[in-house]
C-alpha positions in Angstrom: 60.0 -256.9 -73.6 61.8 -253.8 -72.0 62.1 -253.5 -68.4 60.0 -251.2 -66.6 63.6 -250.5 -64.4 65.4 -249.2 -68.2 66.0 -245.6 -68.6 64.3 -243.5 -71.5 67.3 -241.8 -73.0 64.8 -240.3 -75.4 63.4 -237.8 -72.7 66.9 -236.6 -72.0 67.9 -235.9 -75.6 65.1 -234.1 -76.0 65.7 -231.7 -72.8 68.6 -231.2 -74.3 67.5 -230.6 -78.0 64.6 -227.7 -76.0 67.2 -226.5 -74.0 70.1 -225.8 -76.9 66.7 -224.1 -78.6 65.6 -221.9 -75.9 69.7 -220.6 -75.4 69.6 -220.1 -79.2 66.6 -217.5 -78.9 67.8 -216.0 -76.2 71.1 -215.2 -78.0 69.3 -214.3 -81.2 66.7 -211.7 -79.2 69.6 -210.3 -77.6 71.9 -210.0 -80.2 69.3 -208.8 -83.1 65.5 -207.7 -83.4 64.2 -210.4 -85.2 62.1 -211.8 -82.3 60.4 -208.6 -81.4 57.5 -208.9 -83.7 56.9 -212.6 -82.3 57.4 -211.1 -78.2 54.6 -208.9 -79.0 52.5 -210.9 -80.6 52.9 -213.9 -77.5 52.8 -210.9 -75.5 49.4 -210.0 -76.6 47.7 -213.4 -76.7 49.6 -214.0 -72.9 48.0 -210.9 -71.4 44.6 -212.4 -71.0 45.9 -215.1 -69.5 47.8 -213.1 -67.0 44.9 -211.0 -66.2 42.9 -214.1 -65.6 45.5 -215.4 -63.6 45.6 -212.2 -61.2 41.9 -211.6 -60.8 41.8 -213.8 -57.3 44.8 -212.2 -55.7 43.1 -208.8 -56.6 39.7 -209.9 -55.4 41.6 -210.9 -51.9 42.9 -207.8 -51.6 40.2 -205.7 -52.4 38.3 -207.8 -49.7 41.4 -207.1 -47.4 41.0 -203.7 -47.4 37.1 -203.3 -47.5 37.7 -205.4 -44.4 40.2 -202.8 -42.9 38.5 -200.1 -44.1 35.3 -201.0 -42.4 37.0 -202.0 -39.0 39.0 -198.4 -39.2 35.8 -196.7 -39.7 33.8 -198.8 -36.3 37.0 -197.7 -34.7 37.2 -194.4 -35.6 32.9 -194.4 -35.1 33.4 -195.3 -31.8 36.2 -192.5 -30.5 34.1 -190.4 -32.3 31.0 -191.4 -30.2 33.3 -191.4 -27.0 34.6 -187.7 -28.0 30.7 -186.4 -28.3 29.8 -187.6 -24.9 32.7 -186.3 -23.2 31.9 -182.7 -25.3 28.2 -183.3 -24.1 29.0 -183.7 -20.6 31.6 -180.6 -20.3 29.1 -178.9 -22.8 26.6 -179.4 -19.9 29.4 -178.9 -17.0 30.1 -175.5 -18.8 26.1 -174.9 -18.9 25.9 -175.3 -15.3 28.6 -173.2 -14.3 27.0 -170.2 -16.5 23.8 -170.4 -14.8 25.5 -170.6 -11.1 27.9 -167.7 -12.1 24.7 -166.0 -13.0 22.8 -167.0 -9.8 26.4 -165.4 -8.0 25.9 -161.9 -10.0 22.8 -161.5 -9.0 23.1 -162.6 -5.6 26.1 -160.2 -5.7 23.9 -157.4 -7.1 21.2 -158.2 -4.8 19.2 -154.7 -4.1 18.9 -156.1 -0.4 22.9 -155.5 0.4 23.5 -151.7 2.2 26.6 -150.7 1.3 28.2 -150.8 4.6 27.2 -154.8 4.7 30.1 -157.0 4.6 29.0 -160.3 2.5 30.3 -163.8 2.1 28.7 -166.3 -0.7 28.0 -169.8 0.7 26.7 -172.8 -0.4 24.0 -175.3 0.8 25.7 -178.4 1.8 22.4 -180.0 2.8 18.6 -179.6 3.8 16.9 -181.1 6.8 14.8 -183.9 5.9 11.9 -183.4 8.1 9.4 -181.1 6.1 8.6 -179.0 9.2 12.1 -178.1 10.8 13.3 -175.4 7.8 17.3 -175.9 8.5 20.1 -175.9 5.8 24.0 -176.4 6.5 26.0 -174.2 5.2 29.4 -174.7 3.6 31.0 -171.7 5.7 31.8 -172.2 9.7 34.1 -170.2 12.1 37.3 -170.7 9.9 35.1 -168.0 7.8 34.3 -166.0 11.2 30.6 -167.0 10.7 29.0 -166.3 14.1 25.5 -167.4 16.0 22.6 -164.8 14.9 24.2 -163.7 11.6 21.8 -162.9 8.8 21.1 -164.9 5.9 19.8 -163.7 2.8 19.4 -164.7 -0.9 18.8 -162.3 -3.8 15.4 -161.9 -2.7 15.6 -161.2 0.9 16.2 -162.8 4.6 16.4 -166.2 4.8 16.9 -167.0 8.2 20.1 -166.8 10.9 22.7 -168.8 11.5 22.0 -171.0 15.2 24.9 -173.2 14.9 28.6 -172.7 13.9 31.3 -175.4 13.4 34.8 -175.3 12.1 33.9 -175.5 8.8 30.5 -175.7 8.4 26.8 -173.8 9.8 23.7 -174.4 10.4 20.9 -171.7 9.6 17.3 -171.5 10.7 15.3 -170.3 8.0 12.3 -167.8 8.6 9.1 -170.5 7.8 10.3 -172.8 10.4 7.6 -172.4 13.0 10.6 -171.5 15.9 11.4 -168.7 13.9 9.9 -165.4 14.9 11.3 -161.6 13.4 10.6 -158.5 13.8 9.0 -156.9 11.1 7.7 -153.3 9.6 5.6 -152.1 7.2 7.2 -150.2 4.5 3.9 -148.1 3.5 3.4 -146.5 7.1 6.0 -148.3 9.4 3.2 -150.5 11.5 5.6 -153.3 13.1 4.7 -156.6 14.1 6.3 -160.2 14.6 6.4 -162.4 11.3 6.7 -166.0 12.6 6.8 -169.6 10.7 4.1 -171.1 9.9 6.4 -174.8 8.3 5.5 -173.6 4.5 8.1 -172.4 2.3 5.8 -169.7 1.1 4.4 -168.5 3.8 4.3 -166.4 7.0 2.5 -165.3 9.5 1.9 -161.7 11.4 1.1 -162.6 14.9 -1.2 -160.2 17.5 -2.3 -158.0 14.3 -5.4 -156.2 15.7 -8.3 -155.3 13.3 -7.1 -151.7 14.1 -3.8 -151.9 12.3 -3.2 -150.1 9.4 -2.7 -154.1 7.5 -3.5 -154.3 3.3 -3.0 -157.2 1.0 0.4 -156.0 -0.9 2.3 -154.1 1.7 6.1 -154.7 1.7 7.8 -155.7 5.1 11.3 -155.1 5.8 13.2 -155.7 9.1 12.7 -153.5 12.0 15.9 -153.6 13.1 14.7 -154.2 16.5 16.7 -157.3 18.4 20.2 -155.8 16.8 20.3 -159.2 14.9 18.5 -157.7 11.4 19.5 -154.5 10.7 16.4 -152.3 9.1 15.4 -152.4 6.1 16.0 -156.0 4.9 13.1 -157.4 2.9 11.0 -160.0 4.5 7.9 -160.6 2.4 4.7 -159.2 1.3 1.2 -159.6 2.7 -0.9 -162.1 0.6 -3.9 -162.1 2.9 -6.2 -160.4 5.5 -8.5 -162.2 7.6 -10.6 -161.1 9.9 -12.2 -164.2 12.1 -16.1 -163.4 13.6 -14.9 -164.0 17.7 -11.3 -163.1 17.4 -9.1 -160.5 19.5 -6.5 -160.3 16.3 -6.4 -160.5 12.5 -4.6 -163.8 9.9 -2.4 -162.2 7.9 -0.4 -164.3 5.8 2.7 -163.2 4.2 4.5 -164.7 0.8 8.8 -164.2 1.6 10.4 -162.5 -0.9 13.6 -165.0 -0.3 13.2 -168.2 -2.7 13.6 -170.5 0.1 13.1 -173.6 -1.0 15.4 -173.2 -4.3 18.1 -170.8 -3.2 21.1 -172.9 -3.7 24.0 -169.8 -3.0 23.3 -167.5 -0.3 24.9 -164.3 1.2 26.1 -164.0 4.9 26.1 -160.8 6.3 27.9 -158.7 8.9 26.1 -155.7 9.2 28.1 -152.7 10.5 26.3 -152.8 13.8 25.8 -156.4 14.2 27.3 -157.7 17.6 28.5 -161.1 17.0 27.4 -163.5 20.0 29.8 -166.4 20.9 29.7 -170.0 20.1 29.0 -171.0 23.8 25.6 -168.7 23.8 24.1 -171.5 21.2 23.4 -173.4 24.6 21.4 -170.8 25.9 19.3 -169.9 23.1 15.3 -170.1 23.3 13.8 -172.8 21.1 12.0 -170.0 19.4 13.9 -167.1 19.0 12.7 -164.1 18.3 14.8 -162.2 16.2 
């Protein structure tokens, strides 16, 4: 009985029978062609085998990259994404801008300016809250030489005055609050009268209009000029309506403004060529209802 510790010389001998075989090929190939037709043919009935062999390693890489692909394109998706709304929002910065340098030209262009008018854009910085006091501040002050009883106007027309100046900033009255009273004229025959607040954007009111004044629906007013504050000739409004009450001394007439006061956002400050600036300190001593 053999041991199961004794060595199987046979196994050796024959590595070494396969091995003296495999040198001999290798020196035959080399040295002649005789092994050529035999490579091709092995090389032929191998291929399959080696295709088969290298399908997972391709599938594994094709899944690699679908996988890259697809993560470069969310990537790329989302910068893409990113890029449109930063376009959108300068898109709609730039849209903005055109319509306030538009709002600027014709407020520059405005028909109202005389020629001898010195003018200074500003900007509303804020509106009162309170729906019957018709204030706005003003992004100009006294650094700008903006001084108490300065005009305002828009493209339109008069807007108010300006009652209070800071460093920096101003605040103006506008012509519907019902402290605000101005001189007025008819432009068809020059018939004056006071056009006061009434605490409606849109309208005004001519007060002490007797039934015997020359009044229609559609007349133009302008400034009178008189109070030195406006000069003459600014436009004020024109008359909506005439009323005449059974029992009363004087006429309604209600008057539309020609100034967009309740969506002007730039407005021009005037120094008219005659205008006589008043100093800060006179704000103390102004009436509660001017009547300028």
């Amino acid at each position: 009985m053999k041991s199961i510790f004794q060595r199987d010389s046979g196994l050796g001998l024959q590595l070494l029978v396969f091995a003296g075989v495999a040198i001999a090929l290798m020196l035959l190939d080399y040295r002649t062609a005789y092994l050529a037709f035999l490579r091709s043919t092995l090389s032929v009935i191998v291929s399959p085998l080696q295709y088969t062999a290298h399908i997972p390693v391709q599938l594994a890489q094709n899944l690699k990259e679908r996988l890259r692909s697809r993560q470069e394109l969310m990537t790329d998706n989302e910068a893409l994404q990113n890029e449109q709304r930063l376009l959108q929002a300068k898109l709609q910065k730039l849209a903005s801008l055109e319509q306030e340098n538009a709002r600027l030209r014709r407020l520059l262009k405005s028909p109202v300016l005389f020629a001898t008018d010195k003018v200074l854009v500003a900007e509303l910085l804020q509106a009162d809250a309170d729906p019957f006091v018709h204030r706005v501040v003003l992004d100009k002050g006294a650094k700008n030489d903006v001084y108490i009883g300065q005009p305002v106007l828009d493209a339109g027309g008069i807007m108010g005055q300006i009652i209070e100046v800071g460093p920096v900033t101003s605040v103006a009255l506008l012509i519907t609050d019902v402290s605000h009273a101005l001189p007025v004229e008819t432009q068809r025959n020059g018939a004056r009268s006071i056009a006061v607040g009434t605490g409606s954007w849109h309208e005004l009111e001519l007060s002490h209009v007797t039934p015997t004044m020359d009044v229609q629906v559609g007349d133009e007013l302008v400034t009178s000029g008189l109070g030195k504050r406006f000069a003459r000739g600014y436009p004020v409004g024109a008359v909506e309506s005439v009323t005449a009450e059974a029992g009363q001394l004087f006429v309604r007439v209600k008057v539309r403004p020609t100034a967009q006061l309740d969506k002007s956002r730039e407005v021009l400050l005037i120094w008219p060529a005659n205008a006589i600036p008043e100093p800060a300190a006179a704000k103390e001593k102004d009436n509660a209802k001017s009547t300028q």
